[in-house]
C-alpha positions, 0 to 999 in steps of 0.5 A, spaced: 909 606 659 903 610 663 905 615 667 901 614 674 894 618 675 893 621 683 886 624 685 885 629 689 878 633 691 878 640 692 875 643 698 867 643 699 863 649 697 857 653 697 857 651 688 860 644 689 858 642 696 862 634 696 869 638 692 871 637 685 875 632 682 883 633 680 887 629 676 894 629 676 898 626 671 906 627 671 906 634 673 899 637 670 893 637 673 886 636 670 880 638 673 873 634 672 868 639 668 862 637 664 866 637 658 871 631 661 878 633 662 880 641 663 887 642 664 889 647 669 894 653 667 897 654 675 894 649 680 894 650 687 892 643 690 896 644 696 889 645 699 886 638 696 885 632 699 887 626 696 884 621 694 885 613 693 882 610 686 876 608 690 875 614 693 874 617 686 870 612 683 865 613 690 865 621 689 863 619 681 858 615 683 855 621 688 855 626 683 853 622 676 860 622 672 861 616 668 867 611 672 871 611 665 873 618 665 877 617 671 881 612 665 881 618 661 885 623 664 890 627 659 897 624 658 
């Protein structure tokens, strides 16, 4: 059974002016780097806005990320 991804971003800064792309899967949370999929040691997401699947898929295309890699969260 897949488990559920949710998609959060992270408030903007001067480095990342539209936020950074989370990724939840169960109880872990993924941030998306160049590399692809960087699990995170000791999140704090409280600040993170949720997003939808298109709301994702809108901030990728923003920043140049193929859409894949948000099929392609750890789990």
């Amino acid at each position: 059974m897949a488990m559920t991804v949710r998609f959060l971003r992270t408030a903007p800064s001067m480095a990342f002016p539209d936020g950074r792309l989370l990724a939840v899967r169960d109880t872990q949370v993924y941030l998306l780097a160049p590399d692809g999929w960087t699990r995170l040691g000791a999140p704090r997401t409280r600040s993170a806005e949720p997003l939808d699947r298109e709301a994702a898929e809108d901030w990728c295309e923003r920043e140049g990320w193929d859409l894949h890699l948000l099929d392609a969260v750890p789990g």
